[in-house]
N, C-alpha and C positions, 0 to 999 in steps of 0.2 A: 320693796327692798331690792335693790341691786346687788350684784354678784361680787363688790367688795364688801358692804354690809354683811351677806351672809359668812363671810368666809371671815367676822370680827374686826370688819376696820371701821374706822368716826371717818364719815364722809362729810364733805363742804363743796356743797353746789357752787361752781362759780363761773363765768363767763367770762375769759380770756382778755375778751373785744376791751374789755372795758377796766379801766384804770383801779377806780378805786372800789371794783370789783377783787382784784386780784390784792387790792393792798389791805382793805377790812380783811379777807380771808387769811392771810399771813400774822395781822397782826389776830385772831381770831385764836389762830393756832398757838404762837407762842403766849397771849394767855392763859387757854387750857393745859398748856405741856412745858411751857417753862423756855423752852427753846425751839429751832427747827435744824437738826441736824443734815438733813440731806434733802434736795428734791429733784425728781424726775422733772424734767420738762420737755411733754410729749403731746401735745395737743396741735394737731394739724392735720391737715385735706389737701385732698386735691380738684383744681382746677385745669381740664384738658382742653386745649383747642388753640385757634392759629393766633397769632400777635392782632391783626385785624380781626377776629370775627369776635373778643373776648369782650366785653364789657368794659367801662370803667370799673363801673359798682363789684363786676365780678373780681378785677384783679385787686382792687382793695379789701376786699374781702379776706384775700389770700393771704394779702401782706398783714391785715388785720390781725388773724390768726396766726400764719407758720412765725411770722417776724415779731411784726411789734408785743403781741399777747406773751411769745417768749422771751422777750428784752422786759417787759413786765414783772412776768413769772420769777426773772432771775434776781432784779433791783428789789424785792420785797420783801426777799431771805437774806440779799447781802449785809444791811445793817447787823443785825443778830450774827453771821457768820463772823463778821469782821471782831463785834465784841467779844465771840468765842474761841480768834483765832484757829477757827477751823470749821469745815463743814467741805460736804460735797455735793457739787452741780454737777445733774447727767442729763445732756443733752440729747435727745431724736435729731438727728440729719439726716442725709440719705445716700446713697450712690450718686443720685442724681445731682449732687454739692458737685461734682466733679468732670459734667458732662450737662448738653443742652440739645435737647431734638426738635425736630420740626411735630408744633402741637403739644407739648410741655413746656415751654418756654418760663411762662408765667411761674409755673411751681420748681422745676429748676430754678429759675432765679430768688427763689425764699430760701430754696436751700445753700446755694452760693452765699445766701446773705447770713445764712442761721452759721456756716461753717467759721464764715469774717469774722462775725464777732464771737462765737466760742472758742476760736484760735487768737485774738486779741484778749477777751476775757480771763482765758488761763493763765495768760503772762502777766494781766494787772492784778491777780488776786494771789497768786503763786506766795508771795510773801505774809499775808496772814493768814496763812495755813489752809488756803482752800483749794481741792482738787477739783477742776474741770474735766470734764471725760466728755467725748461726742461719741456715739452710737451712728454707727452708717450704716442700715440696712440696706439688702439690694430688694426685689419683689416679694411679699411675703401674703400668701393666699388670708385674705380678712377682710372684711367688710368694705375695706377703704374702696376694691374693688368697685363696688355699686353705687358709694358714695360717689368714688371720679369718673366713672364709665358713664351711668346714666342719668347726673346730675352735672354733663358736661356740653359743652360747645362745639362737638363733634358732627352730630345730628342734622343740622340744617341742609335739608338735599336744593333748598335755593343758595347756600354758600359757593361760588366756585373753588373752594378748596375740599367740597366735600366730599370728591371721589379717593382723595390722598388722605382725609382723617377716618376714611372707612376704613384703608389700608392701616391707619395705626389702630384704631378699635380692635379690632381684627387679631393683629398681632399683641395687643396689651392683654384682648380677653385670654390668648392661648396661653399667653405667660404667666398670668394669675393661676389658670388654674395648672400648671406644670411646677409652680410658685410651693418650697415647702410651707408649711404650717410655723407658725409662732411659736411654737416650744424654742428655737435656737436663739431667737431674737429675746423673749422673755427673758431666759437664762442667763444671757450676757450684762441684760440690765439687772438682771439683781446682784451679778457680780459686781456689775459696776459702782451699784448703792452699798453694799455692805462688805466687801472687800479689802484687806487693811491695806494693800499694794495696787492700784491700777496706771494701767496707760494712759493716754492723751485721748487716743483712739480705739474703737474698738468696731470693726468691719465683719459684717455675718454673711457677705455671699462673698468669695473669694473671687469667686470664675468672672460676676459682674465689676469687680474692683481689677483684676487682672486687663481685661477688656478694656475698661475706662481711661487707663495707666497705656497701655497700646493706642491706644487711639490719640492720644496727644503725643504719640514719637511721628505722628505722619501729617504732612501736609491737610491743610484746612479742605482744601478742595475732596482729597481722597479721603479724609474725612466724612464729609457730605453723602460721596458716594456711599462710604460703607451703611453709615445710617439708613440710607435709601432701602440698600440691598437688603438689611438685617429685616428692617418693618416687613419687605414686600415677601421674603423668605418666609 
């Protein structure tokens, strides 16, 4: 029994990657319950390392997950929402929708892609009563930690990039753990699921969205620089 089980929820194993994984389990649910009023869509990883050193297999992976599983997750409730004229989609995105580092590339780019289409999605649904909401966390100390650090593309000391992906290891391990805890992040999402009023947006590190917002008033190059200096810092 897993720790929604205990705490009285009906769990449905399902597996994102896959299509008519995600569409059995929607139609699964408005059998038992009649309808699906709201759903989080939060199922995503991280993939660290250079443009060259990644895999195919590994960046489809990514896309498998952060993207296409959540373009899935969302077409599967829309029928029912649309019949209900109403319901609510909350999205996981991240800071990182809004900026791109050297050795993130790959996952930056699912979140660029998850923002596109929940910023398109909100305006096509907007009329039959359905609320989209993105969630943009900044670092938040959890597991993802160990998932993306040592189940990553960092490590190969035959890479010649790998004296610069130790410098972000480095720097990503210190901010995980400086990283608050998921109580702020949790809280936001259930405001966002139960809520009779929310926003488009909802941003839980200020300081890293402040940052992000600066960093695009300055040339590309000083740019570059800054990145440099923050990792090596």
């Amino acid at each position: 029994m897993n720790i929604l089980e205990a705490d009285g929820a009906v769990v449905y194993p399902l597996d994102v990657r896959y299509e008519a994984d995600v569409e059995d389990t929607a139609a699964q649910i408005v059998k038992d319950y009649g309808t699906i009023d709201a759903v989080l869509v939060n199922a995503g990883f991280g993939v660290y390392g250079t443009v060259e050193d990644v895999p195919g297999s590994a960046v489809k992976a990514q896309f498998d997950v952060n993207v296409f599983g959540l373009v899935e997750t969302i077409k599967s409730v829309l029928p029912v929402m649309r019949k209900n004229r109403a319901g609510r989609i909350v999205i996981t995105s991240s800071t990182a929708a809004h900026v791109s580092t050297k050795g993130m590339g790959y996952y930056s780019a699912t979140k660029h892609a998850v923002r596109a289409i929940g910023t398109a999605l909100r305006q096509e649904v907007k009329d039959f009563g359905i609320d989209v909401v993105m969630i943009e966390p900044g670092i938040v100390k959890t597991d993802f930690k160990e998932n993306a650090l040592n189940n990553s593309y960092i490590d190969d000391e035959n890479s010649p990039y790998y004296p610069m992906m130790g410098e972000l290891k480095s720097y990503m391990l210190d901010a995980f753990e400086r990283a608050p805890g998921m109580t702020v992040v949790k809280d936001i999402m259930l405001y966002a699921l139960l809520s009779d009023k929310v926003k488009p947006v909802y941003r839980t590190d200020a300081k890293s969205m402040l940052q992000n917002h600066l960093i695009h008033l300055v040339p590309q190059k000083i740019y570059d620089k800054i990145i440099s200096s923050i990792i090596k810092r």
